[in-house]
C-alpha positions in Angstrom: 9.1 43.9 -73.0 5.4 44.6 -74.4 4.2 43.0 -77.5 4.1 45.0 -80.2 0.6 43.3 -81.9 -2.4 45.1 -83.4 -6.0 44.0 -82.3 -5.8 41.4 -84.9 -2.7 40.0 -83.9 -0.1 41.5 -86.4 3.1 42.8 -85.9 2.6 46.3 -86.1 4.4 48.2 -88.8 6.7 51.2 -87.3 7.1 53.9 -89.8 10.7 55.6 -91.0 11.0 58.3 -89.3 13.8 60.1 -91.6 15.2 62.7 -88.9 15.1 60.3 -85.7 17.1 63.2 -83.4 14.8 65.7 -84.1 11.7 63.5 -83.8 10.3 64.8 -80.2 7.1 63.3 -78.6 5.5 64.0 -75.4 3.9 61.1 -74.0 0.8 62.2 -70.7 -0.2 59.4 -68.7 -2.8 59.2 -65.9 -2.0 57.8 -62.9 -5.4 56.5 -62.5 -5.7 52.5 -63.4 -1.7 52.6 -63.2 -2.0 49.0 -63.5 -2.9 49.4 -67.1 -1.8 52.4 -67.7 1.8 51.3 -66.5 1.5 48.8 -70.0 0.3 50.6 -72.2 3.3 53.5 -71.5 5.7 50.4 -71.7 4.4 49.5 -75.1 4.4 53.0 -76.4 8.0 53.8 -75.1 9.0 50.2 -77.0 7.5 51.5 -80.1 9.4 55.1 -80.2 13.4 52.7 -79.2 12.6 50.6 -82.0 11.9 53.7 -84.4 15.1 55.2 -82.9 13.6 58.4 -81.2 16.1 59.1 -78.8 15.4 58.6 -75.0 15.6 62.5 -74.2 13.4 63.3 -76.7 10.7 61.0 -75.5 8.9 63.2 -72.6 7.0 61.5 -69.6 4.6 63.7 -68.2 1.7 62.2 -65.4 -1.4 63.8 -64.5 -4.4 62.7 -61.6 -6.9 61.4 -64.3 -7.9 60.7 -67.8 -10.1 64.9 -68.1 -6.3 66.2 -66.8 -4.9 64.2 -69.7 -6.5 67.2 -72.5 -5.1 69.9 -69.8 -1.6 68.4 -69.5 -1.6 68.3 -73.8 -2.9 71.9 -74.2 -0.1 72.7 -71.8 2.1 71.1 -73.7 1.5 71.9 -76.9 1.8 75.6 -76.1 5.0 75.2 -74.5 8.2 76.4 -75.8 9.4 73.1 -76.7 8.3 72.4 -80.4 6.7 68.6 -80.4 6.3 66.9 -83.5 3.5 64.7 -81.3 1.7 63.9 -77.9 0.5 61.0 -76.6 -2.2 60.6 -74.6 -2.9 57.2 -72.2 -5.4 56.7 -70.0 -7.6 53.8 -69.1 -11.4 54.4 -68.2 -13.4 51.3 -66.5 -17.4 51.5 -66.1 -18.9 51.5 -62.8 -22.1 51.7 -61.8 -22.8 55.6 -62.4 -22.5 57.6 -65.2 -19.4 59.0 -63.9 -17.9 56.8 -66.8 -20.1 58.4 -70.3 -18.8 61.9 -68.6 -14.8 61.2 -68.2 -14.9 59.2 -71.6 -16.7 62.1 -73.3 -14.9 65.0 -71.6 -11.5 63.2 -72.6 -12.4 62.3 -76.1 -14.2 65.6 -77.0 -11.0 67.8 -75.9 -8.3 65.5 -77.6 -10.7 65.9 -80.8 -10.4 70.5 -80.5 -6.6 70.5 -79.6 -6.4 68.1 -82.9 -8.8 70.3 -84.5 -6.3 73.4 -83.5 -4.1 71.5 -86.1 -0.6 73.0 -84.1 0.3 69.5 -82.8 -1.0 65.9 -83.3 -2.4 64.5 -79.8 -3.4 61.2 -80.1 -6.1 59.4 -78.2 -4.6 56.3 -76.3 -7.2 56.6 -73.4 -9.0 52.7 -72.9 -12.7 52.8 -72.5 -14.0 49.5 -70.9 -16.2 47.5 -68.9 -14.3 45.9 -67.0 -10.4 45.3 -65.8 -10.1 42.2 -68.2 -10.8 44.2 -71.0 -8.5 46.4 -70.2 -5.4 44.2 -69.4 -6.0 42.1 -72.9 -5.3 45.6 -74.9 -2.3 46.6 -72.7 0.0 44.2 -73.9 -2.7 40.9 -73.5 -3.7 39.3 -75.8 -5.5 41.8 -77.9 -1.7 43.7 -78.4 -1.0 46.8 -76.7 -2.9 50.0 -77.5 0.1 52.2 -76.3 1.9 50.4 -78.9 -0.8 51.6 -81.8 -0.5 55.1 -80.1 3.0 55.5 -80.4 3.0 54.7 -84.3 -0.2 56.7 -84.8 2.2 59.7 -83.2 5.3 58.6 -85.8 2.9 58.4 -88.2 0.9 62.0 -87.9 4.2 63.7 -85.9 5.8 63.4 -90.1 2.4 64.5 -91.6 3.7 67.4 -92.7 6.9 66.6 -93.7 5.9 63.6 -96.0 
């Protein structure tokens, strides 16, 4: 089981979600950096069974990469099935070309217009590091689990509306 911490080191605070079996979440991870990406899907699944979202309506969906992750959401988000939010997890390490700025940008900038859409929530749970290390202390190390934070930012803006 992930830890559910914030970067600080608190327990993170799930929110009430009132109608739990209507509550449906896509979640989109990349297969790329699985190692990490593995965690942080771990830590967001852990967050939506302690909020009591129901294990059918909490759909996995993997793409190549972390630019396929803004495809697979647009997708989604158009699809007939009505989503309340979409998850997003990716993990991004520098190397030594810019490759890096470009897939950070790319994925950032197309999460930011399908939110800007306003139709569904997507939230941004794509790592951006230097270097492996960083990654594994945010996905479920010692710096919490950044899936974990994604998956309540969804609870969170999936009930906008309805607060």
């Amino acid at each position: 089981m992930s830890t559910i911490l914030n970067t600080e080191g608190n327990l993170l605070d799930i929110p009430e979600i009132r109608d739990k079996e209507h509550f449906r979440v896509a979640v989109v991870t990349a297969d790329w950096n699985r190692q990490v990406n593995d965690r942080l899907l771990a830590g967001a699944v852990d967050v939506f069974k302690r909020a009591g979202i129901p294990d059918e309506r909490v759909e996995l969906y993997s793409v190549p990469g972390a630019v396929e992750l803004v495809y697979a959401a647009a997708r989604i988000i158009k699809s007939p099935k009505k989503y309340n939010a979409v998850v997003v997890i990716g993990t991004v390490i520098r190397g030594d070309t810019p490759h890096f700025d470009y897939v950070c940008s790319q994925a950032a900038d197309g999460v930011c217009r399908l939110n800007c859409e306003g139709e569904v929530p997507v939230i941004f749970g794509v790592l951006t590091v230097n270097h492996l290390q960083q990654a594994l202390d945010r996905a479920g190390g010692p710096l919490g689990n950044k899936g974990a934070e994604a998956a309540v930012a969804a609870l969170t803006m999936g009930t906008f509306l309805r607060m």
